[in-house]
C-alpha positions as CSV (number, residue, x, y, z in Angstrom):
1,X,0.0,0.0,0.0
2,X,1.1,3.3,-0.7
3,X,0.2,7.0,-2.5
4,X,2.5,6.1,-5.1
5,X,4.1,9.4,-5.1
6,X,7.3,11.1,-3.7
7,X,6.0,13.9,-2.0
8,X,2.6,15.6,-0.1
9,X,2.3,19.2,-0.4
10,X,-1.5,19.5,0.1
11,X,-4.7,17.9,-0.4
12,X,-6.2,19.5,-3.1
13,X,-4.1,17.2,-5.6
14,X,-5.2,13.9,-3.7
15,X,-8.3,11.9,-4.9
16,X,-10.3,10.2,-2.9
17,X,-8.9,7.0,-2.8
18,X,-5.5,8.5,-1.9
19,X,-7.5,10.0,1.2
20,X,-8.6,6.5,1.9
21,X,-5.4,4.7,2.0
22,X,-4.0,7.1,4.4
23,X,-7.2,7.0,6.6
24,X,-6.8,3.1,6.2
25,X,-3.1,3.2,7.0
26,X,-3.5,5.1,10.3
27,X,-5.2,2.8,12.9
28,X,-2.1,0.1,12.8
29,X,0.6,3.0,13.6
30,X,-1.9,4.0,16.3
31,X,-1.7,0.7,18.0
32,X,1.9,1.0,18.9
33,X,1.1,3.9,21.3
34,X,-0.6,1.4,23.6
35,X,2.8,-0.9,23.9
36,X,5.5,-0.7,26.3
37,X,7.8,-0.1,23.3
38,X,6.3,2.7,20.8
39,X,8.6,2.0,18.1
40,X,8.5,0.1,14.2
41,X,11.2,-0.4,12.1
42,X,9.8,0.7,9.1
43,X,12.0,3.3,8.2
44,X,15.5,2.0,10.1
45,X,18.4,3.5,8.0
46,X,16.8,6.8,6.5
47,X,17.4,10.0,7.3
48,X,14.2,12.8,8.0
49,X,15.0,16.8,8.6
50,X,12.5,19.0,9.7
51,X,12.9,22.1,8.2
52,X,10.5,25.0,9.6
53,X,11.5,28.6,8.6
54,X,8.1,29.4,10.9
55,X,7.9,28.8,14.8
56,X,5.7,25.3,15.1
57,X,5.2,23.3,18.9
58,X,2.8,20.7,18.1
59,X,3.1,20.2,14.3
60,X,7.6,19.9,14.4
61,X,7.3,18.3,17.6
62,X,4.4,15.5,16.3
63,X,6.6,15.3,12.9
64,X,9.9,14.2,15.3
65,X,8.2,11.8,17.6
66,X,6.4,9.6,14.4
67,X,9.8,9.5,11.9
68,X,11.2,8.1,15.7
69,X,8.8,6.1,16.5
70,X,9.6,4.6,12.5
71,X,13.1,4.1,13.3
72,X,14.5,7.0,11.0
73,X,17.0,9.4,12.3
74,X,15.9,13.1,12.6
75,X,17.7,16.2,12.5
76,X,15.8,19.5,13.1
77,X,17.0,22.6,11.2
78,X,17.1,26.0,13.5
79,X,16.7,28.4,10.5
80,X,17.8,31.5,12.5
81,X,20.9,29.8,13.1
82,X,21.5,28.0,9.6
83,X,22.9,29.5,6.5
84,X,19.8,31.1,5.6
85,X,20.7,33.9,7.9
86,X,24.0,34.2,5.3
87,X,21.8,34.4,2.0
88,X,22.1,30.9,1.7
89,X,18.6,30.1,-1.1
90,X,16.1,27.7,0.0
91,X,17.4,25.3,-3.2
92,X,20.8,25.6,-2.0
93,X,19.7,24.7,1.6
94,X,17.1,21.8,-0.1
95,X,20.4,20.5,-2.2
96,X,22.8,20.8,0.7
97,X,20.4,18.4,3.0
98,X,19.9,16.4,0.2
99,X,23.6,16.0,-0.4
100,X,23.9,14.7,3.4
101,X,21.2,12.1,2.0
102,X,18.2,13.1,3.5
103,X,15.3,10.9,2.5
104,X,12.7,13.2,3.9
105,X,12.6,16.8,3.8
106,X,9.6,18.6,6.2
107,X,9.2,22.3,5.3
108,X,6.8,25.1,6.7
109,X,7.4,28.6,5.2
110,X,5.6,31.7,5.3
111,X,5.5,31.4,1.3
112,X,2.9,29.4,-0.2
113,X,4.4,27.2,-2.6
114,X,8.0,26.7,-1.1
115,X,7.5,23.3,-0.4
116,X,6.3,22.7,-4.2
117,X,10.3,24.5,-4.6
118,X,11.9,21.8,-3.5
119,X,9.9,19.5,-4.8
120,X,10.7,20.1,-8.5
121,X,14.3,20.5,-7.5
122,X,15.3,17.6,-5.0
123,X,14.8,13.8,-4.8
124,X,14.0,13.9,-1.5
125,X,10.4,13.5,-0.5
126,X,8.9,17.1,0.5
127,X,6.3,17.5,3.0
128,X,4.3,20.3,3.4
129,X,3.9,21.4,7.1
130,X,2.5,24.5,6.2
131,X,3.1,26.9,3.7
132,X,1.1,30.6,3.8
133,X,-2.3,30.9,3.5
134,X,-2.1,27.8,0.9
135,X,-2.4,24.5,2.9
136,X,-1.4,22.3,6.0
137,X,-1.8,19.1,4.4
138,X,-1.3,16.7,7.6
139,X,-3.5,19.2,9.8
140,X,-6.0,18.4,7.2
141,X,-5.6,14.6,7.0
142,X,-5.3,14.3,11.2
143,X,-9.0,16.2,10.8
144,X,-10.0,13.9,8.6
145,X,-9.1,10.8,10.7
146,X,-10.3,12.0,13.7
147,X,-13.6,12.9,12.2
148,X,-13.7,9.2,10.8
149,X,-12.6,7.2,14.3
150,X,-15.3,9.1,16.3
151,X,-18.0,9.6,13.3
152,X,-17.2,6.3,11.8
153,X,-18.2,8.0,8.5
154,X,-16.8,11.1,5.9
155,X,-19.9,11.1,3.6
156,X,-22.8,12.9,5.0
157,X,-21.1,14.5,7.4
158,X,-21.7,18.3,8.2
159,X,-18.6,19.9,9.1
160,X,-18.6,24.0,10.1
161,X,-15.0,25.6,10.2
162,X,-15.3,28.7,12.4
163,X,-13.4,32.1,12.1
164,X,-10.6,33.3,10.0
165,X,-11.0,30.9,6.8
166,X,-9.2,33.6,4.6
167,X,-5.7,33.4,6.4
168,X,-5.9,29.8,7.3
169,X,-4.0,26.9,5.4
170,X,-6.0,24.5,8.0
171,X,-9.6,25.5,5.9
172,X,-7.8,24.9,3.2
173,X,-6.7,21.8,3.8
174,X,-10.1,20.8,5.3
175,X,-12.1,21.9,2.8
176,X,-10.6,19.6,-0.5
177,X,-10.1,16.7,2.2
178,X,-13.5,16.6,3.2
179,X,-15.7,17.7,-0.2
180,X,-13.9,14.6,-1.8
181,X,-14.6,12.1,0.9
182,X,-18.4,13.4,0.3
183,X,-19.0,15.6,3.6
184,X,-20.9,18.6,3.5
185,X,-18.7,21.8,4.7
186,X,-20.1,25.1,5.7
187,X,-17.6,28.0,7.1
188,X,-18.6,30.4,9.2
189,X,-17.1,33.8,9.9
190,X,-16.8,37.5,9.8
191,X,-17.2,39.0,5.7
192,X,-13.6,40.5,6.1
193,X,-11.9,37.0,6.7
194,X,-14.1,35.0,4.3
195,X,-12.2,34.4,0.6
196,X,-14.0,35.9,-1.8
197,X,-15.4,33.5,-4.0
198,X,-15.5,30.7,-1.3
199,X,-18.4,29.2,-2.8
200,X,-17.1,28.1,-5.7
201,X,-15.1,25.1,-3.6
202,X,-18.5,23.5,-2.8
203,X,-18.8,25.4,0.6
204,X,-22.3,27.3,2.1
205,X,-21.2,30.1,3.7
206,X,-22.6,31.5,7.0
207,X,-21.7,35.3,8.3
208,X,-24.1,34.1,11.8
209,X,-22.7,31.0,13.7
210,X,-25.9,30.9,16.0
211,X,-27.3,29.6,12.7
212,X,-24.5,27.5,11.0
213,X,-24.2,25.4,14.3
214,X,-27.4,24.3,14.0
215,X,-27.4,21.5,11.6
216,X,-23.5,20.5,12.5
217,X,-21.9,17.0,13.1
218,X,-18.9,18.4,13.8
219,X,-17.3,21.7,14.6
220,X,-13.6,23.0,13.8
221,X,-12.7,26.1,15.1
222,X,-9.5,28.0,13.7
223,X,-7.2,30.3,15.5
224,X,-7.8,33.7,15.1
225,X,-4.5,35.3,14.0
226,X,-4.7,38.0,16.2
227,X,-1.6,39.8,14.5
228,X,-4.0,40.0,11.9
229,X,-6.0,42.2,14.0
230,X,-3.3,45.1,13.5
231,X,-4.6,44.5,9.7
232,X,-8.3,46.0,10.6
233,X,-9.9,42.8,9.4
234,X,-12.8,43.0,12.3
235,X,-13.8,45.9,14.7
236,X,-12.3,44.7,18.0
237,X,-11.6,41.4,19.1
238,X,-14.8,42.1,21.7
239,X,-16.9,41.9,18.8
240,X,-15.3,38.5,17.5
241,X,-16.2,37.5,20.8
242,X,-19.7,38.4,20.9
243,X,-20.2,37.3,17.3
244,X,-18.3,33.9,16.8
245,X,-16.5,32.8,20.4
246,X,-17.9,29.0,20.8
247,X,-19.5,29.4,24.1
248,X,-21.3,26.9,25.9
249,X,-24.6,28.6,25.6
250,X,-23.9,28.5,21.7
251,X,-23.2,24.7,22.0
252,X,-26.6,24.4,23.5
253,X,-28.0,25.0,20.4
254,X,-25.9,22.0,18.6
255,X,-26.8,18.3,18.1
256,X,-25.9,17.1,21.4
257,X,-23.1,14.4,20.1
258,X,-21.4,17.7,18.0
259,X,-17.8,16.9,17.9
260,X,-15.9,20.3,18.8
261,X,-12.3,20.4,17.2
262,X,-9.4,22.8,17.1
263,X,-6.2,22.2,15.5
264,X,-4.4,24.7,17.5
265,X,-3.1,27.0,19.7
266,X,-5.8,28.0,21.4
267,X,-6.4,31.3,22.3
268,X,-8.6,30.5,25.4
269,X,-11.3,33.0,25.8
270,X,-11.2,34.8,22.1
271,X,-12.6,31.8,19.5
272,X,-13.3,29.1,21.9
273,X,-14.5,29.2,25.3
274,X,-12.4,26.8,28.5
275,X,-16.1,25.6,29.0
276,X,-16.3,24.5,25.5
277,X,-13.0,23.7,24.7
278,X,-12.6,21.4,27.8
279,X,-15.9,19.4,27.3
280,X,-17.0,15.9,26.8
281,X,-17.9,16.8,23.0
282,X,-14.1,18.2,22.8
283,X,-11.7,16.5,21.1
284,X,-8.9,18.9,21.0
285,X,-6.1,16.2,22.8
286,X,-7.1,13.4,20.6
287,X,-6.5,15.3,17.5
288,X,-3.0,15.9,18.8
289,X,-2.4,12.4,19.6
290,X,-4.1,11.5,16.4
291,X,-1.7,13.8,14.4
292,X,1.7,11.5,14.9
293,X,-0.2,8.4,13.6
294,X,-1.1,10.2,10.6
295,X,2.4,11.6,10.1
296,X,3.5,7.7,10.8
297,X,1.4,6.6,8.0
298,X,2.3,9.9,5.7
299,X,5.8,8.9,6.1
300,X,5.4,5.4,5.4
301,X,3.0,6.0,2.5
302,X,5.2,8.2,0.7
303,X,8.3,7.0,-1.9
304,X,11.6,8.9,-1.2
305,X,14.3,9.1,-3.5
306,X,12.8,8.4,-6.3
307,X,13.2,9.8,-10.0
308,X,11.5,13.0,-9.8
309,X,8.1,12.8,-11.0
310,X,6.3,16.1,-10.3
311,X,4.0,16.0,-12.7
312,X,2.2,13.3,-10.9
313,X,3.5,13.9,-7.2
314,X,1.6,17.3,-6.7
C-alpha cells in the first residue's frame, strides 16, 4: 500500500482513494502507542530533517516523535541559526540536505508554494507542514481521521469551520479533504476574513454562527491570528467574541453528540471558550495524539528518493 508518489504538499491534488489509504493506513501505527515499546522499524536507516522557517510546537514536535517512533533518524533545522541567515537560497539549503542524504525533507514557510520549490528540484520526499495561507496538508488529513474514528463515516457528514477561513492553510486543507470524501462543509465567519469567491469550492457560507451550528456533526474552530488584528480585518476582538467565540450557551443549540475540534493553539477565551474547549464533545487532545499516527502513515505512504516525477506527485 502506498500514495505512489514522492512527496505531499496538500490535499487539493489527492483523490479520494489516496485520502482513503491514508485513513486506512492510520489505525495500525496508532496501535503501537498502547505498547511498552512505541517504536516500528519501518524506516531504520533513512534520514528525515524537519525544516520550519516558521515557529511550530505541536506540528515539528508531532513530525519528530512519528519519523522516531519509525526508526528514522531526525535532524531538526534552526533556521535562525543556519545558512539562511547568510543568504544561503532555499534550493541551496534543499540540495545541501539532500547531499547529506536526506530521504525526507519537512518544510513550513511563510510562502505558499515553497514546499512545491523543493519539490521540483530535489529527490528527496517534500512534506508540506505548512506553507502561507495555501495549505497544512497533515492538519488536514489528522482532521480527517479524527472525524472518521469518532463519526465512523466522511460522507454525510456536516462539518462547520469557524473564524478566520481567509488566512488559514488549515480550511484549506479541510475543505478539499473533506468535499472529496463526500461531507458537506459550511464555514462560518466574519465578511472581512471569508475568501471571496469561497463558494465556488462547494462550501455554504454563513456570516451568523448561532445559525451555521445548528445542523453541524462536527465543529472546527480555527485560530484567530490576532496579528491580523493590527490589519483591521474585524472591529475589535470584543466583537469577534460576541459574534463567533464557541461558548457553551452556543453549544446548547448544537446536536448534542457535536464533535468540537481545534487544531491549535488556542487562544482561550477569544474563539473558543475553556467551557467548551474542555468538554466531553471536545476532542482537542485526541487530534493531537491522532496527528503523529497520521504523520507515521504519511511517512510510510510516501516513496523517497525516487526519479522526480512532479507532474504526478503534486
Amino acid at each position: 500500500m502506498s500514495l505512489n508518489r514522492k512527496d505531499l504538499l496538500g490535499l487539493e491534488h489527492l483523490d479520494k482513494k489516496d485520502l482513503q489509504t491514508v485513513l486506512d493506513s492510520v489505525k495500525p501505527f496508532k496501535s503501537l502507542f498502547t505498547r511498552s515499546v512505541k517504536k516500528a522499524p519501518t524506516l531504520i536507516g533513512k534520514t528525515v530533517v524537519t525544516l520550519f522557517y516558521e515557529p511550530s510546537t505541536r506540528t515539528r514536535t508531532s513530525f519528530e516523535i512519528a519519523a522516531k517512533r519509525l526508526s528514522a533518524d531526525v535532524v531538526n533545522i534552526a533556521v535562525n541559526a543556519s545558512s539562511v541567515v547568510k543568504g544561503e537560497s532555499l534550493i541551496d539549503t534543499g540540495k545541501t540536505l539532500e547531499a547529506m542524504k536526506a530521504d525526507y525533507i519537512i518544510i513550513r514557510h511563510s510562502l505558499a508554494g515553497a514546499p512545491d520549490i523543493l519539490a521540483r528540484n530535489l529527490n528527496a520526499s517534500i512534506i508540506n507542514a505548512g506553507d502561507g495561507f495555501h495549505e497544512h496538508p497533515t492538519q488536514g488529513l489528522l482532521d480527517l481521521y479524527t472525524m472518521y474514528e469518532k463519526k465512523k463515516k466522511i460522507e454525510g457528514l456536516k462539518v462547520l469551520l469557524v473564524g478566520d477561513i481567509l488566512h488559514s492553510r488549515v480550511a484549506k486543507s479541510n475543505i478539499w479533504a473533506l468535499t472529496k470524501m463526500g461531507a458537506q462543509v459550511a464555514v462560518a465567519g466574519p465578511p472581512t476574513l471569508m475568501p471571496s469567491k469561497i463558494e465556488e469550492l462547494g462550501v455554504k457560507v454563513y456570516y451568523n454562527l448561532d445559525e451555521a451550528i445548528k445542523e453541524a456533526d462536527v465543529v472546527n474552530i480555527l485560530r484567530i491570528q490576532l496579528e491580523r488584528q493590527q490589519e483591521n480585518l474585524f472591529p475589535s476582538v470584543h466583537e469577534y467574541v460576541e459574534l463567533y467565540q464557541l461558548t457553551k450557551d452556543r453549544l446548547a443549540k448544537a446536536k448534542p453528540n457535536v464533535l468540537i475540534m481545534h487544531p491549535g493553539p488556542m487562544n482561550r477565551g477569544i474563539e473558543i471558550s475553556s467551557e467548551v474547549a474542555d468538554s466531553p464533545n471536545a476532542v482537542i487532545n485526541e487530534q493531537v495524539t491522532n496527528g503523529i499516527a497520521v504523520r507515521m502513515a504519511v511517512l510510510y505512504l510516501l516513496k523517497p528518493n525516487k526519479a522526480r516525477k512532479y507532474a504526478s506527485s503534486n
